[in-house]
KOLTORPA-997785 format. One record per residue: residue number from 1; chain; x, y, z of N, C-alpha, C in turn. Coordinates in steps of 0.02 Angstrom, whole numbers. Example, Ala and Ser with C-alpha at 12.3 -4.5 7.8 and 13.67 -1.06 7.14 Angstrom:
2
PT  seq  mol  n.X  n.Y  n.Z  ca.X  ca.Y  ca.Z  c.X  c.Y  c.Z
PT  1  A  660  -284  390  615  -225  390  660  -165  390;
PT  2  A  642  -112  354  684  -53  357  645  2  394;
! end
This chain:
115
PT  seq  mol  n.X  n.Y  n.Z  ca.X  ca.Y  ca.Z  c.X  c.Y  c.Z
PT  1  A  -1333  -354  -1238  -1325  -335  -1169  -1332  -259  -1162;
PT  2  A  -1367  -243  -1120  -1387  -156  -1096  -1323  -123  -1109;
PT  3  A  -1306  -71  -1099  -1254  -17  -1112  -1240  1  -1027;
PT  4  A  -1199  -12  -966  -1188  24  -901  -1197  96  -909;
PT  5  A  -1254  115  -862  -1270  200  -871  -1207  220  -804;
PT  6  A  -1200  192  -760  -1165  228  -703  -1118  168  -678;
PT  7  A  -1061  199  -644  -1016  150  -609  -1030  73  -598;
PT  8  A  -1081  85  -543  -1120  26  -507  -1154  -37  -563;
PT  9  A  -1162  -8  -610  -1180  -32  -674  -1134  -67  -725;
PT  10  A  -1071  -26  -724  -1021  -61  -735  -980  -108  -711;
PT  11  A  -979  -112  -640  -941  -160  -608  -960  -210  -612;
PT  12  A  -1040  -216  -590  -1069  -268  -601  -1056  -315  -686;
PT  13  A  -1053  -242  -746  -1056  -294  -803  -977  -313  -801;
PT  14  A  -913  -286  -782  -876  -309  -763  -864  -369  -748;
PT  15  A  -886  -379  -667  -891  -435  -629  -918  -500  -652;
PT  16  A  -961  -495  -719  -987  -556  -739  -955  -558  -825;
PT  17  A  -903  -519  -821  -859  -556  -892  -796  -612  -857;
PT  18  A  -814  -657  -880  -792  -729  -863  -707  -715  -850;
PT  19  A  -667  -699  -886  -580  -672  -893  -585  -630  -837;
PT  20  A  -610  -592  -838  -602  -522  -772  -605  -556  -711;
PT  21  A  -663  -609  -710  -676  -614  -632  -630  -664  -606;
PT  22  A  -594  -702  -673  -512  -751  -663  -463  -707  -633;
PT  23  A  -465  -662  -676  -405  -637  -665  -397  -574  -591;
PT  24  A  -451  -562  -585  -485  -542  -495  -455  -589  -430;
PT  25  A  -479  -658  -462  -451  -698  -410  -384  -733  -420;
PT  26  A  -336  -716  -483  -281  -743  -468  -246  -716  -404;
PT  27  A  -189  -747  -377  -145  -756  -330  -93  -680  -336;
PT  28  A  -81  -651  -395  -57  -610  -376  -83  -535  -370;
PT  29  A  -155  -549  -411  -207  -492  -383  -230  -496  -302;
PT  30  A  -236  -560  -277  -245  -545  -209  -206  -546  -156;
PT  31  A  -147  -548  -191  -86  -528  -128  -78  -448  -152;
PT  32  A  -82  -436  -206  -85  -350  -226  -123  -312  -178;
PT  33  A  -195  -350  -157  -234  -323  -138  -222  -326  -65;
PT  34  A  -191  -361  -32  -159  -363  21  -88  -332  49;
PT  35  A  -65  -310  6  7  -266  23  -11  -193  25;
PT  36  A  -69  -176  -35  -97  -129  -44  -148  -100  2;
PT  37  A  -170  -133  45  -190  -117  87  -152  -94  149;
PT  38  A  -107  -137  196  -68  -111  237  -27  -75  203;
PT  39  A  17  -73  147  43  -4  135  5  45  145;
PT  40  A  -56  73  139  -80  144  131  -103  128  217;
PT  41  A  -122  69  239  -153  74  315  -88  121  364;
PT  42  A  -19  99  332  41  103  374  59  195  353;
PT  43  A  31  224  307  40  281  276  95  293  231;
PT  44  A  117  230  204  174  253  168  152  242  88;
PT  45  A  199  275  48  204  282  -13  257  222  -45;
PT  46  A  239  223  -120  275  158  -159  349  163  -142;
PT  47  A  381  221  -140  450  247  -121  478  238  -46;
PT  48  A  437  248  6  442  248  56  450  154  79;
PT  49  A  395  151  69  406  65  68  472  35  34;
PT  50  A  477  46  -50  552  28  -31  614  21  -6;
PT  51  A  610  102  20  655  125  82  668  93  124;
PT  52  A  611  76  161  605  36  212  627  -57  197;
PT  53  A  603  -67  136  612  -143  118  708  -137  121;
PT  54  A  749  -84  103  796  -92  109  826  -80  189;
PT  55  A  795  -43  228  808  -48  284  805  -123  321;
PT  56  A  749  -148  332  736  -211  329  779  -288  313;
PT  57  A  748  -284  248  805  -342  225  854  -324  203;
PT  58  A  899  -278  198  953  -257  172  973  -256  99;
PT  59  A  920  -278  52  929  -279  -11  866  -232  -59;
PT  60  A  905  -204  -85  875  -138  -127  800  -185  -160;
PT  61  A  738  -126  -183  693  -133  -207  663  -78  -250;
PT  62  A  649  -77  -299  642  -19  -333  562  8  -318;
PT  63  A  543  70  -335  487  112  -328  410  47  -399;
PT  64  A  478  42  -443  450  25  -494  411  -59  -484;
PT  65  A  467  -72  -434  436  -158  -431  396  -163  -385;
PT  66  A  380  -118  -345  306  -107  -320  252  -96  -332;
PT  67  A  257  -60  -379  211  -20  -437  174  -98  -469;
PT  68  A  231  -131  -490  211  -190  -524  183  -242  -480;
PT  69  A  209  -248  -426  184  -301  -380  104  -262  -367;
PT  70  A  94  -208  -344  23  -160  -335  -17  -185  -385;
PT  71  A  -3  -173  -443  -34  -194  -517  -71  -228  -511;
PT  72  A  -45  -312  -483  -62  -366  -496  -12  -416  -549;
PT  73  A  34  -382  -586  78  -393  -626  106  -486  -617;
PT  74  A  80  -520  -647  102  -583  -643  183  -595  -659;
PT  75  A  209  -664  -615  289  -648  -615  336  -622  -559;
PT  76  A  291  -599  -548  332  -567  -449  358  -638  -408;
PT  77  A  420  -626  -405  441  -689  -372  428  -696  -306;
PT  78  A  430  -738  -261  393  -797  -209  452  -730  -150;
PT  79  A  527  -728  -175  581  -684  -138  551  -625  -127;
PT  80  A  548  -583  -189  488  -538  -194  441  -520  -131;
PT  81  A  405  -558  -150  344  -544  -119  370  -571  -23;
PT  82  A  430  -607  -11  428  -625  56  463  -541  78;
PT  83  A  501  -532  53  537  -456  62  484  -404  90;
PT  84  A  451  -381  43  374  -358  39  343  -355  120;
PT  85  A  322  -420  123  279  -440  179  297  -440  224;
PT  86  A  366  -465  242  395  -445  308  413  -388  318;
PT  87  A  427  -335  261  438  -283  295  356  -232  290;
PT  88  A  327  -252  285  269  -227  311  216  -253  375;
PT  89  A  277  -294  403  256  -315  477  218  -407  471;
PT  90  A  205  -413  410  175  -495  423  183  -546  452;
PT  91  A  118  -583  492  151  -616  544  116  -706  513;
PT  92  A  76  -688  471  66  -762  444  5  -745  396;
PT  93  A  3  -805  338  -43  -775  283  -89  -854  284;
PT  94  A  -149  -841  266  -190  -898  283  -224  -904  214;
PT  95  A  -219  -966  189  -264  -970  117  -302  -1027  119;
PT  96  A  -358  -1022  107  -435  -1029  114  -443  -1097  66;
PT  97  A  -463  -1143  45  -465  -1183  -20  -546  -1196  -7;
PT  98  A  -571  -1177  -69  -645  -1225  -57  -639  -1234  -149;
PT  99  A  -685  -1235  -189  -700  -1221  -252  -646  -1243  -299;
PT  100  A  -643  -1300  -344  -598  -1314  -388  -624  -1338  -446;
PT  101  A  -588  -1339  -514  -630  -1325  -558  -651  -1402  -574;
PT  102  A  -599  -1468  -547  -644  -1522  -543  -698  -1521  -490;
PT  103  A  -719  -1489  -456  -783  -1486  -386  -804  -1397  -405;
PT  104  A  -844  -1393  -447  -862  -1314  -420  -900  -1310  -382;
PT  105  A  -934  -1330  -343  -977  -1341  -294  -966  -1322  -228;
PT  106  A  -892  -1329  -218  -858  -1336  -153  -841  -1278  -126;
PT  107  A  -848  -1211  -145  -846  -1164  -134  -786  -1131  -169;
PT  108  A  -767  -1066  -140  -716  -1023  -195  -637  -1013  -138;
PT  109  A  -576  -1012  -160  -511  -994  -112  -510  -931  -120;
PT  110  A  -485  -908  -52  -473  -856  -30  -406  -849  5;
PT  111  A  -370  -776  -7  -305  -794  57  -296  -713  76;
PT  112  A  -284  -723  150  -309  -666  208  -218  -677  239;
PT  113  A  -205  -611  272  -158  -599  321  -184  -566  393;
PT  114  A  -134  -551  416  -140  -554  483  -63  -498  481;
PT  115  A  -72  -451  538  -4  -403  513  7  -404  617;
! end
């Protein structure tokens, strides 16, 4: 296989190593990718958000377990992540099903929010 001369080159050889593009679409990379987004949309920082998660739900959250939930870090509990989301305003999360590995045919899941 060629050597990636530039970024664009890499992602792509990225994107087609079989593990990477699993682990792209697990469940807690794409809720990562969804907290991570309205966090920076909302302007706050990993610290600030916890702040707020304790304002919120009233129970402490560390700088650190954001960091990890951001990651993608598999293990983030279901509590976790509801803490999270409501206090970043979520009003319902919608997940997509097409593509399973008995039917690959059927298309690929996806899951989207709504803030």
């Amino acid at each position: 296989m060629k050597k990636p001369n530039n970024q664009e080159e890499l992602l792509h050889f990225i994107d087609n190593i079989p593990q990477v593009k699993e682990f792209m679409e697990n469940f807690p990379v794409q809720m990562r990718d969804i907290i991570l987004e309205r966090r920076l949309e909302l302007g706050w920082t990993q610290a600030e958000l916890a702040r707020q998660i304790k304002a919120v739900t009233g129970h402490p959250m560390t700088q650190a377990t954001i960091s990890r939930l951001e990651g993608g870090t598999p293990g983030i509990t279901a509590d976790t992540f509801d803490k999270v989301l409501k206090t970043l305003g979520m009003k319902k999360i919608q997940i997509e099903f097409g593509e399973t590995p008995l039917a690959p045919d059927q298309g690929k899941a996806s899951i989207s929010s709504s803030y």
